[in-house]
MILUM-500680 format. One record per atom (N, C-alpha, C, O): x, y, z; residue number from 1; chain. Coordinates in nm, 3 decimals, decimal comma. Each point is the difference from the previous one (the first is absolute). Layout:
MILUM-500680
xx	yy	zz	num	chaine
X	Y	Z	NUM	A
...
//
This chain:
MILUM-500680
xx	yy	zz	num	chaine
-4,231	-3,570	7,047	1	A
0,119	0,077	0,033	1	A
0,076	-0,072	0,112	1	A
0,006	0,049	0,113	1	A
0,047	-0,154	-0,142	2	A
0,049	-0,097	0,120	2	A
0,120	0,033	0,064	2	A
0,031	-0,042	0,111	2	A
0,053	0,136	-0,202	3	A
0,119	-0,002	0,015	3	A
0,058	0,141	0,071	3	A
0,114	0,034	0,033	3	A
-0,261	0,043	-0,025	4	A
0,033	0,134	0,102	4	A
0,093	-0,011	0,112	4	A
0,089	0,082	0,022	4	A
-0,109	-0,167	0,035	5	A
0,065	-0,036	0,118	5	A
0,162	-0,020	0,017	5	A
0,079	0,059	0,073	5	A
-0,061	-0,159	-0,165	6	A
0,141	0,013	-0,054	6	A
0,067	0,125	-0,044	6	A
0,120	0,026	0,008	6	A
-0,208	0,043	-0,053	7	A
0,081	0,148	-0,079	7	A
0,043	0,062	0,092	7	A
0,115	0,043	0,000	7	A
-0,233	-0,018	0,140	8	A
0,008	0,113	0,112	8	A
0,101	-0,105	0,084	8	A
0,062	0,054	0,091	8	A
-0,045	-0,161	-0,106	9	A
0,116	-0,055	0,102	9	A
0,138	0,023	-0,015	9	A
0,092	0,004	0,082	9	A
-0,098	0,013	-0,212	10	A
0,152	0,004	-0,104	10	A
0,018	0,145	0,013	10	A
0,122	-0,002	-0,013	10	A
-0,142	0,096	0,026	11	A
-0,046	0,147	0,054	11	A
0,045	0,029	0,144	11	A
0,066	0,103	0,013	11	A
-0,091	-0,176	0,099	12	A
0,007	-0,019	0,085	12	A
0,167	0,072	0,069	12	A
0,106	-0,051	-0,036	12	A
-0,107	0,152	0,120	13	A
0,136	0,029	-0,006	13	A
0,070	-0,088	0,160	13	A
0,115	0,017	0,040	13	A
-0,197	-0,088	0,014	14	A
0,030	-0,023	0,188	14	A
-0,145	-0,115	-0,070	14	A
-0,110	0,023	-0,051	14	A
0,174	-0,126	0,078	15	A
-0,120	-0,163	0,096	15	A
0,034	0,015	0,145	15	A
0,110	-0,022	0,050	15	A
-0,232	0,067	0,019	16	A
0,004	-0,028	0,110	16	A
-0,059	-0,132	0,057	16	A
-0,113	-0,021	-0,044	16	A
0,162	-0,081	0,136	17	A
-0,121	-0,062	0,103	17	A
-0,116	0,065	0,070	17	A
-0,023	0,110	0,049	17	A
-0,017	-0,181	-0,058	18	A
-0,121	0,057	0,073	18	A
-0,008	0,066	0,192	18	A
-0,074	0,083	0,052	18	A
0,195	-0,173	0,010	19	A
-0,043	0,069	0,111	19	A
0,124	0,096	0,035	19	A
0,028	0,024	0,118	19	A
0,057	0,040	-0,243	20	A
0,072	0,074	-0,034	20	A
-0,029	0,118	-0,012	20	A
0,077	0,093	0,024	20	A
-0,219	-0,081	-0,072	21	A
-0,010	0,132	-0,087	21	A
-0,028	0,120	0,066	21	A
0,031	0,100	-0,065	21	A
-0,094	-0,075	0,205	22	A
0,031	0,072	0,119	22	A
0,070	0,093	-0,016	22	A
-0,009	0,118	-0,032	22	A
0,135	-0,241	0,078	23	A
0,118	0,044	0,011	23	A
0,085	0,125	-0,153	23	A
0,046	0,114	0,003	23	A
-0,064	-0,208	-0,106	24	A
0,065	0,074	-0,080	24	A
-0,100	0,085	-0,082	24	A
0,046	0,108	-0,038	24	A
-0,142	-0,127	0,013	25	A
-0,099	0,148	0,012	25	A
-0,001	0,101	0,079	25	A
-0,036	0,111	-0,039	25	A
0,073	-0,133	0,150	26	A
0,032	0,134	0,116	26	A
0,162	0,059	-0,045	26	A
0,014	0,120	-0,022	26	A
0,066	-0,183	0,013	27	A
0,122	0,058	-0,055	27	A
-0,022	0,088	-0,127	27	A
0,020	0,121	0,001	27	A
-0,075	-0,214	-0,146	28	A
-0,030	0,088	-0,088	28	A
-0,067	0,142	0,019	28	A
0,047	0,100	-0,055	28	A
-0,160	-0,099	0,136	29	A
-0,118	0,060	0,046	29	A
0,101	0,162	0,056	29	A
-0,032	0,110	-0,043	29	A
0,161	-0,132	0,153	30	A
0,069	0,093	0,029	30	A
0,127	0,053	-0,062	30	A
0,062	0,106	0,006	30	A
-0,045	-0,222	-0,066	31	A
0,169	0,060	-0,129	31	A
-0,035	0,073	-0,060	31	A
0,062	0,107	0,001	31	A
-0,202	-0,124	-0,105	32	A
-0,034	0,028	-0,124	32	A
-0,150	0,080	0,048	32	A
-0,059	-0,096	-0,051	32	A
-0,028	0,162	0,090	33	A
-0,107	0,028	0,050	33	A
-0,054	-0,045	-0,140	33	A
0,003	0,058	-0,108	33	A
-0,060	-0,193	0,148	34	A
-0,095	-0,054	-0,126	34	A
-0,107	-0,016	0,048	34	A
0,006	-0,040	0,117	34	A
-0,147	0,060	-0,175	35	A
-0,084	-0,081	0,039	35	A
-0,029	-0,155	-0,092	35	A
0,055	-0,034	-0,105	35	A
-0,145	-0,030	0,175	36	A
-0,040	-0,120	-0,010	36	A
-0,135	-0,045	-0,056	36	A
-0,091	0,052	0,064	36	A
0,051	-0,127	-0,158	37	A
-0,085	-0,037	-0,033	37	A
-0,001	-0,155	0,025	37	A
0,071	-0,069	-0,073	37	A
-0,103	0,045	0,113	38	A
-0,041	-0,149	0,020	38	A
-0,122	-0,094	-0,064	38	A
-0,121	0,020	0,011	38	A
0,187	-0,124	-0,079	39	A
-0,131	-0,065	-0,136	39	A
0,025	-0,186	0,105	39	A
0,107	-0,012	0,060	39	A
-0,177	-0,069	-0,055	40	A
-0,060	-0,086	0,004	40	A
0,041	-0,104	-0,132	40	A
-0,047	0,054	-0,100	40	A
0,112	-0,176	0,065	41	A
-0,050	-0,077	-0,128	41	A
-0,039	-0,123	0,082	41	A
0,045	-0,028	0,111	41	A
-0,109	-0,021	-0,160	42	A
-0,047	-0,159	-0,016	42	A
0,076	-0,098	-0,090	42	A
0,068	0,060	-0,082	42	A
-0,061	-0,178	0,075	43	A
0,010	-0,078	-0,120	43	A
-0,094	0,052	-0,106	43	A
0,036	0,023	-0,116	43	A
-0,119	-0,011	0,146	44	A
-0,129	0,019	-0,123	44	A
-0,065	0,160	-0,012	44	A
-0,113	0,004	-0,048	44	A
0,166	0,106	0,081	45	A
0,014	0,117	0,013	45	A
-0,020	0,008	-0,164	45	A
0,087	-0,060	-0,063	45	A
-0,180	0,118	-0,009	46	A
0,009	0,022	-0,118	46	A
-0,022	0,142	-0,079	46	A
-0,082	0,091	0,014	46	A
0,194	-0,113	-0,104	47	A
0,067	0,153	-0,022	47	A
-0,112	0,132	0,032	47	A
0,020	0,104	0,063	47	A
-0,153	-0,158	-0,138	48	A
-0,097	0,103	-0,008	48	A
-0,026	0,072	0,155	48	A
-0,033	0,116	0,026	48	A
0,061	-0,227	0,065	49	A
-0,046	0,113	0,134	49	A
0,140	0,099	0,027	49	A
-0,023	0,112	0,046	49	A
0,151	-0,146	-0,070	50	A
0,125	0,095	0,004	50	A
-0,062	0,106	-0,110	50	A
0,001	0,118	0,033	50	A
-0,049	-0,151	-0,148	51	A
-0,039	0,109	-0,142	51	A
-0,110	0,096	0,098	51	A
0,039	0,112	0,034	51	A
-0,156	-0,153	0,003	52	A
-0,119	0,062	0,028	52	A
0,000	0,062	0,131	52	A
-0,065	0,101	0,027	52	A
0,143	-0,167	0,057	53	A
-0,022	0,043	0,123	53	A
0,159	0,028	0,086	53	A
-0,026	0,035	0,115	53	A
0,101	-0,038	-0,128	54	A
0,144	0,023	0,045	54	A
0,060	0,088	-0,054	54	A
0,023	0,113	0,042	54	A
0,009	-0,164	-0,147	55	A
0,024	0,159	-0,076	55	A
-0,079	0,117	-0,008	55	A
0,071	0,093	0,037	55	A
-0,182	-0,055	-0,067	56	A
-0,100	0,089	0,066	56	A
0,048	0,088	0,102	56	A
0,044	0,114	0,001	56	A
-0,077	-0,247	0,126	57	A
0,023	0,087	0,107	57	A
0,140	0,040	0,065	57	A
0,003	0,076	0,096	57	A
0,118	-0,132	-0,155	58	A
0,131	0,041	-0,026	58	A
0,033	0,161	-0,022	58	A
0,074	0,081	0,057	58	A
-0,192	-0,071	-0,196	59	A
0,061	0,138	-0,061	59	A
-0,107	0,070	0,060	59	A
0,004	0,110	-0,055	59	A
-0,100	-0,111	0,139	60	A
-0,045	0,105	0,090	60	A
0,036	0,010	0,161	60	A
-0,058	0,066	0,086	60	A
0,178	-0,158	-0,074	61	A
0,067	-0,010	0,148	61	A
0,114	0,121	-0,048	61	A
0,029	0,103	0,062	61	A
0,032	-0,154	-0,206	62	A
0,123	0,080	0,013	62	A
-0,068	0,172	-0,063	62	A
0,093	0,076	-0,027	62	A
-0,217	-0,023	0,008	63	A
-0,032	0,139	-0,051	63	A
-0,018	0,029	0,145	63	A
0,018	0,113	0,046	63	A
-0,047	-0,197	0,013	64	A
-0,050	0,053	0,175	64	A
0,136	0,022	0,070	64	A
-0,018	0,082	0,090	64	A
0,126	-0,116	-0,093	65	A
0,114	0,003	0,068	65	A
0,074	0,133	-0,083	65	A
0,102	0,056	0,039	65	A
-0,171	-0,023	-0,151	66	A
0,074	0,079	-0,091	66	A
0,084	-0,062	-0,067	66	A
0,094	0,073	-0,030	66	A
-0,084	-0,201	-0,016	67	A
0,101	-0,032	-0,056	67	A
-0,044	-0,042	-0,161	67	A
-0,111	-0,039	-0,038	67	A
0,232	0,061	-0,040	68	A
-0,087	0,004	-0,142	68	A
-0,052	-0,133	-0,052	68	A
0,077	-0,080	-0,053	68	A
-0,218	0,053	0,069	69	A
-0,072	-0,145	-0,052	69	A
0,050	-0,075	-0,110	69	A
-0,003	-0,123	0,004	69	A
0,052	0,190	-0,110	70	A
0,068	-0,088	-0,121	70	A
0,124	-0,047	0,039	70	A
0,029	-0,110	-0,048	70	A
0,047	0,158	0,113	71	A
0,173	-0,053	0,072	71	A
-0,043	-0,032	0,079	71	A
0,100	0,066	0,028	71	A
-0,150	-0,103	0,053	72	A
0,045	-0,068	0,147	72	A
0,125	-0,019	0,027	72	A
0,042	-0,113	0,025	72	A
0,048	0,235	-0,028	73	A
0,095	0,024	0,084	73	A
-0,034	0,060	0,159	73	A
-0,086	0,085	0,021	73	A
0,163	-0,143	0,076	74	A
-0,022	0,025	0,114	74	A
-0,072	-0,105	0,100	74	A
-0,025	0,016	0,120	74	A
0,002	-0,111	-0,192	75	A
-0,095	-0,065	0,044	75	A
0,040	-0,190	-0,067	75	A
0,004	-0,042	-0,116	75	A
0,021	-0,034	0,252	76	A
0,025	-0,140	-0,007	76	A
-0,076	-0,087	0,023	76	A
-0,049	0,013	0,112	76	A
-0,006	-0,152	-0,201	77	A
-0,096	-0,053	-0,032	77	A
0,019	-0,128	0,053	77	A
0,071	-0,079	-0,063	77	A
-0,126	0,044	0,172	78	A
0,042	-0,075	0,061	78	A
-0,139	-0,149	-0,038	78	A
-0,091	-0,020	0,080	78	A
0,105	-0,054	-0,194	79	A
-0,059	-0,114	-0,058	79	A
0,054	-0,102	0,141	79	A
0,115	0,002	0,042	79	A
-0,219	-0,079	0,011	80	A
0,001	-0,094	0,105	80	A
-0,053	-0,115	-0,081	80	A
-0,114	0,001	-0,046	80	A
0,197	-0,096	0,029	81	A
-0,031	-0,143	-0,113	81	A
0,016	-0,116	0,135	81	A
0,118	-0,027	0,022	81	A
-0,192	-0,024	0,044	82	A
0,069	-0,164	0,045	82	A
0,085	0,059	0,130	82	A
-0,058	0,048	0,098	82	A
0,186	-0,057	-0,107	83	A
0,086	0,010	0,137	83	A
0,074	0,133	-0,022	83	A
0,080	0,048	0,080	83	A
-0,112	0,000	-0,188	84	A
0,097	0,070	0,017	84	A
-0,037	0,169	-0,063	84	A
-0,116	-0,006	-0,042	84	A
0,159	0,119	0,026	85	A
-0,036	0,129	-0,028	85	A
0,101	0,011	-0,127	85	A
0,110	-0,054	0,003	85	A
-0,161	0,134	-0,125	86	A
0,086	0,021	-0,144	86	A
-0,014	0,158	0,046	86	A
-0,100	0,066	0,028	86	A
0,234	-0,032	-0,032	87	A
-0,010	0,200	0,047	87	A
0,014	0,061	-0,177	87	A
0,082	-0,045	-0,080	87	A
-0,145	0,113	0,061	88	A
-0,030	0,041	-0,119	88	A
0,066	0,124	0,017	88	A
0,006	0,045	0,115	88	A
0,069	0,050	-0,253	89	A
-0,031	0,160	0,034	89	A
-0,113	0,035	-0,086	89	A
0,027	-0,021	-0,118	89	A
-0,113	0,056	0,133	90	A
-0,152	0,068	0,023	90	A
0,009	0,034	-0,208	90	A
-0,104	-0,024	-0,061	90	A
0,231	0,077	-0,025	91	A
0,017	0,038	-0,113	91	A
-0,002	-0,150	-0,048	91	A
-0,052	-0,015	-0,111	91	A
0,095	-0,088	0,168	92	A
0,080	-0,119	-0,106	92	A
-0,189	-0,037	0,052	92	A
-0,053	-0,054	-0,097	92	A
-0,033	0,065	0,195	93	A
-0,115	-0,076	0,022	93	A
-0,092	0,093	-0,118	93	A
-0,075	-0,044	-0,086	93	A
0,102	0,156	0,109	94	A
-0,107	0,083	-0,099	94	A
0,019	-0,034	-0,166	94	A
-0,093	-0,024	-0,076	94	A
0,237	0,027	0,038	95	A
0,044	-0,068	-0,150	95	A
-0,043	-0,143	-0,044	95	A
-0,026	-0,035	-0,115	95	A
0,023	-0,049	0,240	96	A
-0,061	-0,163	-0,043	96	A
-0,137	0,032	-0,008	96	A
-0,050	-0,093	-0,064	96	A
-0,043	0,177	0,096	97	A
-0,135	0,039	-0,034	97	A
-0,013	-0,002	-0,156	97	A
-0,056	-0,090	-0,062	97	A
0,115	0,204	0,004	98	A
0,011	0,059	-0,164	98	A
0,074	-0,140	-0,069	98	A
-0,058	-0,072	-0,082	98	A
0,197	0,049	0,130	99	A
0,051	-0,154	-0,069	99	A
-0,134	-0,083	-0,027	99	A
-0,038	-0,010	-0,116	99	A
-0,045	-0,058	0,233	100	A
-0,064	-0,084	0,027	100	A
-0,137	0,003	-0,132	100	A
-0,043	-0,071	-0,091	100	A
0,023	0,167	0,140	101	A
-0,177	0,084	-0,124	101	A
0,068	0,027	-0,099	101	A
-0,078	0,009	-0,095	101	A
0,211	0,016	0,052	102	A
0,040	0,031	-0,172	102	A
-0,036	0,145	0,013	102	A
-0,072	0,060	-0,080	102	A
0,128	-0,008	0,190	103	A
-0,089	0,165	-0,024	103	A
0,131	0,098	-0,057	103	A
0,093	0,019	0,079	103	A
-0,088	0,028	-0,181	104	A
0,092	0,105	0,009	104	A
-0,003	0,186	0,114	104	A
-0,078	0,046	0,083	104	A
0,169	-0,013	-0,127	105	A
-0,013	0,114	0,159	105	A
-0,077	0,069	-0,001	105	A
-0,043	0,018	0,114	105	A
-0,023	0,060	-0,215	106	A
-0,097	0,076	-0,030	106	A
-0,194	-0,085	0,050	106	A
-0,106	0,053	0,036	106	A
0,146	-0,197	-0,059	107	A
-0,122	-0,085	0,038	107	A
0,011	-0,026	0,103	107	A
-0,109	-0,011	0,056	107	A
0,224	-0,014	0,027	108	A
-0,010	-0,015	0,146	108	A
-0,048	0,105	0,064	108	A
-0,091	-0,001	0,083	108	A
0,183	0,137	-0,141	109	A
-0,037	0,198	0,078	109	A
-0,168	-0,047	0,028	109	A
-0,052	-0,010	0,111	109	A
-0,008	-0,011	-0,230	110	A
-0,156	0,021	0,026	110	A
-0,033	-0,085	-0,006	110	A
-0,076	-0,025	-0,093	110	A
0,124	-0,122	0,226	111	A
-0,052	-0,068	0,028	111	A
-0,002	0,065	0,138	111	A
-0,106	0,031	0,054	111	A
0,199	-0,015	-0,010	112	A
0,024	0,061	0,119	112	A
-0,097	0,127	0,021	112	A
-0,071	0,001	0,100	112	A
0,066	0,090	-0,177	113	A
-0,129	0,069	0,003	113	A
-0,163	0,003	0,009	113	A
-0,084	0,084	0,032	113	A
0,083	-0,252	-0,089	114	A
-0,085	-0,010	0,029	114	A
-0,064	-0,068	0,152	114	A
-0,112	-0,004	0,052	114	A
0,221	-0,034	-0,024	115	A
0,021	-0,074	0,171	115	A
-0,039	0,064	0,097	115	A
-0,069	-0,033	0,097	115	A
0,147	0,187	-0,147	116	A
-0,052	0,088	0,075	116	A
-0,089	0,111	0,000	116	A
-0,012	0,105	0,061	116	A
-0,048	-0,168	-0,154	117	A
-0,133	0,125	-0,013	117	A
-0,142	-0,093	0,030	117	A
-0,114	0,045	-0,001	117	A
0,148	-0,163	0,025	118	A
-0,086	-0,088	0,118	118	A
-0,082	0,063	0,116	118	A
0,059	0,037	0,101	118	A
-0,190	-0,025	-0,113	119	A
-0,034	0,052	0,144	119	A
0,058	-0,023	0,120	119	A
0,016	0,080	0,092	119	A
0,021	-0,212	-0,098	120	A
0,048	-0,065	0,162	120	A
0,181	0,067	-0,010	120	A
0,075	-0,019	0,096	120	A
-0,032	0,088	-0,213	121	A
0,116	0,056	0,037	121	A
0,016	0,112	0,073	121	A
0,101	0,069	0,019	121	A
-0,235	-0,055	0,030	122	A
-0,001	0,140	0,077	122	A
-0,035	0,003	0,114	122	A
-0,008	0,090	0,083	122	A
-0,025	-0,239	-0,084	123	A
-0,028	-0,038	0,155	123	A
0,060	-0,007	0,116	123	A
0,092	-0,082	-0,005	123	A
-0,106	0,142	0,128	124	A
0,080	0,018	0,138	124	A
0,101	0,138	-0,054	124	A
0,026	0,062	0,103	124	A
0,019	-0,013	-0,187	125	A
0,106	0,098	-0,062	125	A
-0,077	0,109	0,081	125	A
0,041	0,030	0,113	125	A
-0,173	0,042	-0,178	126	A
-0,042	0,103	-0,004	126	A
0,075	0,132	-0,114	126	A
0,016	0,122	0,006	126	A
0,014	-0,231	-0,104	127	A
0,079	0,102	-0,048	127	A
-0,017	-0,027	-0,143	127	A
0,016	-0,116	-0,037	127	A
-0,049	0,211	-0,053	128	A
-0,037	-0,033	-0,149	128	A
0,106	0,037	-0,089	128	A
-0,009	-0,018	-0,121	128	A
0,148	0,090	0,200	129	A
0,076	0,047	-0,107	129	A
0,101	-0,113	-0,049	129	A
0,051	-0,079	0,080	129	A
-0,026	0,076	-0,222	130	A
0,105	-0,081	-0,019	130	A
0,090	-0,020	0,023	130	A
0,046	0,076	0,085	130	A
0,052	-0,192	-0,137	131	A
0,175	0,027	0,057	131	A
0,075	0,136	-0,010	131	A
-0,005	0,094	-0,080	131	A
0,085	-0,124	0,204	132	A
0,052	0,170	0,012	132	A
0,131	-0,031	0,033	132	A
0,042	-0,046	0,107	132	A
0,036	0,083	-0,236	133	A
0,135	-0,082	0,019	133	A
0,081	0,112	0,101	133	A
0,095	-0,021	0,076	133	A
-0,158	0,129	-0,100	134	A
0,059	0,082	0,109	134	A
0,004	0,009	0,111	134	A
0,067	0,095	0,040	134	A
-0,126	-0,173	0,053	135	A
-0,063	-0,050	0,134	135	A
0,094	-0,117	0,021	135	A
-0,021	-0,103	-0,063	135	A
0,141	0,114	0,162	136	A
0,063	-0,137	0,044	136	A
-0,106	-0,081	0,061	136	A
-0,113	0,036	0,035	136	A
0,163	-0,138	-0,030	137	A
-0,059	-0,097	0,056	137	A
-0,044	-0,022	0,162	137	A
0,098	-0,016	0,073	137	A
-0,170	0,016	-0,036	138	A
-0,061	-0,005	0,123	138	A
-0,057	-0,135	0,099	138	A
-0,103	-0,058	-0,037	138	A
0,152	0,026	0,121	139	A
-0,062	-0,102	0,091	139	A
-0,129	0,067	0,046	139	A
0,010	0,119	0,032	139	A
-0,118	-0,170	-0,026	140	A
-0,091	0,025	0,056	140	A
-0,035	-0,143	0,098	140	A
-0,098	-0,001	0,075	140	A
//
């Protein structure tokens, strides 16, 4: 899957530099009350740890914030490649998931379900109930 990288770059709505991103993460952070996820790539970053382990814990950051795990709306994906930061919106990062695996929406829904019915999705929460779209979103 070599070409993940390229997809989520082309996606990308803001390239930041790197000793930029502070700065314009704190602006976003107060215009827009977004939160932040922050991912790590390597040159050699290979797709399966974004599949197994990033995404995962993505869609049990955003059930914990209350925010709905299949959209990642609300929420900006801040991919750190080399020098510089790719700002994602959290929907165009969650859609290159399903693009990426060939998943149609119904196979992504209960992929995502199954993400979060993970023991470790319940970890630090204390909380077993599912998404609650009725519950704004909360800084904790």
């Amino acid at each position: 899957m070599a070409g993940y990288k390229q997809q989520f770059f082309s996606k990308a709505f803001s390239v930041v530099p790197g000793p930029q991103y502070n700065e314009v993460s704190q602006r976003l952070r107060e215009s827009q009350n977004l939160f932040f996820y922050e991912v790590i790539l390597t040159p050699d970053t290979p797709w399966e740890s974004l599949r197994d382990r990033v995404y995962p814990a993505l869609a049990r950051f955003l059930k914990y914030k209350s925010l709905d795990p299949e959209m990642g709306i609300g929420v900006v994906v801040s991919l750190f490649f080399q020098e510089r930061f790719y700002l994602l919106e959290g929907s165009e990062f969650m859609k290159s998931y399903a693009e990426i695996e060939e998943l149609d929406p119904e196979a992504f829904r209960s992929r995502v379900r199954d993400w979060l019915a993970d023991p470790e999705s319940q970890e630090g929460t204390g909380e077993k109930d599912s998404f609650r779209s009725d519950l704004p979103a909360v800084r904790k």
